[in-house]
N, C-alpha and C positions, 0 to 999 in steps of 0.2 A: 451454236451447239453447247459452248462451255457453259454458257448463262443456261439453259436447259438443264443441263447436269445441274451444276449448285446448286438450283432451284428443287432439282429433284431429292438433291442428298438434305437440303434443308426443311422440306416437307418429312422425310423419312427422319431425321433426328427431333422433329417437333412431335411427330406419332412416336417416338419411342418414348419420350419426355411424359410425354400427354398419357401413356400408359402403365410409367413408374405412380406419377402423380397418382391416379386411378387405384393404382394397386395399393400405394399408403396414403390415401385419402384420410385417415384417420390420425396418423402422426401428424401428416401434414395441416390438421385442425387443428390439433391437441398444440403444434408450434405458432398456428395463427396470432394466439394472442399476441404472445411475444416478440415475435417477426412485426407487430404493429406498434406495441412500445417503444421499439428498439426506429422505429421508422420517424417515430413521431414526435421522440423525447432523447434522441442522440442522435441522427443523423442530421433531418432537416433543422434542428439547432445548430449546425456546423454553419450552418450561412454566415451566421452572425460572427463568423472570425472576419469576413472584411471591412466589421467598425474598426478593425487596429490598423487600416491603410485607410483610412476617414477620420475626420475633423466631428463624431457625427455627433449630429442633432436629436434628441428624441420630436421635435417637432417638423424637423427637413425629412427624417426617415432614413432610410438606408440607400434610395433612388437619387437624394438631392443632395444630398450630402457633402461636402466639400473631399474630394482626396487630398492624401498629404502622402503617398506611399510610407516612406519607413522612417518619417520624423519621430513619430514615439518609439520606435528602439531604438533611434538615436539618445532620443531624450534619455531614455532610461540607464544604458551602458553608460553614458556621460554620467548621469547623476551620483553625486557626491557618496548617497548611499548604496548605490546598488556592491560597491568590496564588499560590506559588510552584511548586507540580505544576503550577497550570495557564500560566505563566508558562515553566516550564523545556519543558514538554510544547509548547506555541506554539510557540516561541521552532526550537528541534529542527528543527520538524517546518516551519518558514519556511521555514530554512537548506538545506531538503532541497528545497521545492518551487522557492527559488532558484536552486541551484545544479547540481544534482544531476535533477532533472526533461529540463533543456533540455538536457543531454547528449548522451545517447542518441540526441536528435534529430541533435544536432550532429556526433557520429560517425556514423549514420547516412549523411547529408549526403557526410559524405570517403568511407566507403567504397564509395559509388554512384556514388563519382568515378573508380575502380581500375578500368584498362582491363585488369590481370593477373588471371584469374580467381583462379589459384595460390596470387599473393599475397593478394588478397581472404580467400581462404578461410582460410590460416595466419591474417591478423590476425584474423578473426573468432572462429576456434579459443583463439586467446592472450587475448582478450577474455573470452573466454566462462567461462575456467577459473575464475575467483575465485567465482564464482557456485555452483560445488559443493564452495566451500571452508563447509564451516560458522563460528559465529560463534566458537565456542569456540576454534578454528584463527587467525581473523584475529586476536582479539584476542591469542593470543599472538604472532604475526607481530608486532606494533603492540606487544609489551611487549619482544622482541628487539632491535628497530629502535630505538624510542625512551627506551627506560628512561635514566634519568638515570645510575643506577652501570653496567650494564652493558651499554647500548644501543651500537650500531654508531653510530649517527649521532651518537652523545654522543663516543665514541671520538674518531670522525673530528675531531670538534671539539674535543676537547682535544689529539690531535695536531697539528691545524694550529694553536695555541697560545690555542684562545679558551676562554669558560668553558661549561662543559655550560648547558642548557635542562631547565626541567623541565618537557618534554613533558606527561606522563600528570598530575600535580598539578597542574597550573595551571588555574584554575579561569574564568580569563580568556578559554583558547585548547580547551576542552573539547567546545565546542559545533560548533567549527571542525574536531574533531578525529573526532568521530563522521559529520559531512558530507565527508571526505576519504573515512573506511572506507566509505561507503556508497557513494561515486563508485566507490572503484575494487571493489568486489565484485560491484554491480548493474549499475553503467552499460553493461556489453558486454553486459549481457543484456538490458538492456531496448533493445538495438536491433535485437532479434527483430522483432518488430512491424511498427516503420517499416519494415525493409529489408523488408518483405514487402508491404507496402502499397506503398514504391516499386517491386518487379517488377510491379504490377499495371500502371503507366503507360504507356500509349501511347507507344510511342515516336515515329511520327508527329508527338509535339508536340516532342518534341525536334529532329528533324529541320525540321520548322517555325518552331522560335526562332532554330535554326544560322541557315536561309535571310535570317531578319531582323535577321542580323548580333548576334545573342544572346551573348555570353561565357559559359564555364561556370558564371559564378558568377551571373548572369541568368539563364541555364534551371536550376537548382538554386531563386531565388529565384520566379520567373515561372511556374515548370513544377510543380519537384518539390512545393515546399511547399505551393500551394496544393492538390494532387493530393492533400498527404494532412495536409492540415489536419482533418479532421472524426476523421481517427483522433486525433492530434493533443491534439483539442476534448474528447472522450469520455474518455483517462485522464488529462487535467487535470480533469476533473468527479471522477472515480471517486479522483483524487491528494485531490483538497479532501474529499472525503469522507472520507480517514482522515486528516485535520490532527491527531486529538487522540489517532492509535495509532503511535506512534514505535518500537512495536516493542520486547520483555523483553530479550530475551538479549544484545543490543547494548550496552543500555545498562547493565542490571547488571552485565555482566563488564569494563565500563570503569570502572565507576566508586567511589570510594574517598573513605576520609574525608574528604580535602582536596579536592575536587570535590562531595560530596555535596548542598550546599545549587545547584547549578547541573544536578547529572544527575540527582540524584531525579524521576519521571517519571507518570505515572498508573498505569502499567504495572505498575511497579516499590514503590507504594506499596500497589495493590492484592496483590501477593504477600506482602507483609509482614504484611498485615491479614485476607487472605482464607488465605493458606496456613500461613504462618507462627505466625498469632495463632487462628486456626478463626475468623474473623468473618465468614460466608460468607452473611451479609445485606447487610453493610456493603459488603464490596467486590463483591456482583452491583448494589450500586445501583451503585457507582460505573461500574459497565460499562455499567450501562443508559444511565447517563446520557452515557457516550462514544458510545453507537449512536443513542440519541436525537440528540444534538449532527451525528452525520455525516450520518444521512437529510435532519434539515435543511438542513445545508452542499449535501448532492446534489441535492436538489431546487429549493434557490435555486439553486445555479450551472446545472445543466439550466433552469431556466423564464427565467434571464439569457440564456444562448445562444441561447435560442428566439427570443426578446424581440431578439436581434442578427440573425436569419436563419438561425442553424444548424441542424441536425440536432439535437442532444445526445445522448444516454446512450438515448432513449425519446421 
């Protein structure tokens, strides 16, 4: 009789399923695409994490393959370089959540201040443009600009009679150097967002703070911020989640012998090892081990938030 029941209540939840479907038959197309992308080119590529407990072959395959369970994060934590991958990888990737994070917000902020629509939109537009510059682009921008023999800014400064800088070698000012590119490429874009979260706000509360003698920079504080703190809250979770993916092409086309032991990156160590070298056990453990590492980071920073009263991520 119980097998009868379940049976029954599982036919009766299939026809209810079966009739949502039905009803949004047309969102449910309109998401097909993507639902198959997402099936085809992120999930069933997830297989491919158990070459990092294989010795593998591209000719044995994935079926014949020698296991070695977790000799390669052995190999790797032993390894002489990984203080410093994961030291210069941190380090990067602070300098970013430091600086570079609370930007956007802060542009944001002015430009919700611009009673010119006109002008708004030009800054926004000027903003925006570095963001379709690719990295290949900036970093020669950043080798016109700064180079020591024939940079503009070396120029200017031997004209006005001082001594050149060496910008791009200096192994001091490197880390400083890649948080500059990354301000000015991202930061107009990532104030997509916020400015879109503040048109959601009522204005009513603004006219409201006026009424109780609020300054703009009180309803900005009072008003705006906390209106869109939870967006806010959510890619500072999703930011601490890739603490340890600093991103290839950034950092390999800045970086050079005399910088090397401060820009070498996980990123950039894994190309050397997985593409470079065909050691393509070696360096999927070390990816596992940066995906492992973020889920953790998102999940404690999400179950922290909670634990404060937020929303999170989920």
């Amino acid at each position: 009789m119980m097998g009868i029941a379940k049976q029954a209540q599982l036919r009766a939840a299939a026809a209810v399923l079966w009739r949502e479907v039905k009803r949004d038959r047309l969102l449910y197309a309109l998401a097909l695409p993507m639902i198959v992308f997402f099936i085809l080119f992120k999930y069933y590529p997830m297989w491919g994490v158990l070459i990092a407990f294989q010795d593998f072959s591209p000719y044995l395959g994935f079926s014949k393959s020698p296991w070695v369970g977790l000799d390669h994060f052995q190999r790797f934590f032993s390894h002489s370089d990984f203080p410093m991958l994961f030291r210069n990888t941190l380090m990067i990737s602070l300098l970013n959540l430091l600086f570079f994070f609370p930007l956007p917000i802060i542009i944001s902020l002015m430009l919700n201040e611009l009673r010119s629509v006109a002008y708004k939109r030009f800054v926004q537009t000027m903003i925006y443009l570095p963001h379709f510059l690719s990295w290949v682009i900036i970093a020669g921008i950043t080798y016109l600009l700064l180079s020591q023999s024939e940079g503009i800014v070396n120029k200017l400064i031997a004209a006005a009679g001082g001594t050149k800088i060496d910008f791009l070698t200096n192994p001091d000012t490197f880390w400083l150097l890649l948080t500059v590119q990354s301000i000015w490429k991202e930061a107009g874009w990532g104030t997509i967002i916020f400015l879109a979260a503040m048109a959601s706000i009522d204005p009513q509360m603004y006219e409201a703070a006026r009424i109780d003698g609020a300054s703009r920079l009180r309803q900005a504080w009072h008003v705006t911020l906390p209106a869109i703190r939870s967006i806010i809250l959510i890619l500072l979770i999703l930011q601490i989640g890739n603490i340890l993916d600093v991103g290839f092409e950034q950092v390999y086309l800045m970086m050079n012998g005399a910088v090397s032991q401060v820009a070498d990156v996980f990123d950039t160590y894994v190309y050397r090892t997985g593409i470079q070298n065909a050691e393509f056990s070696y360096s999927t453990a070390i990816g596992l081990f940066k995906s492992v590492v973020g889920v953790i980071l998102v999940l404690g920073a999400n179950k922290l938030a909670k634990k404060f009263g937020e929303e999170g991520v989920y």
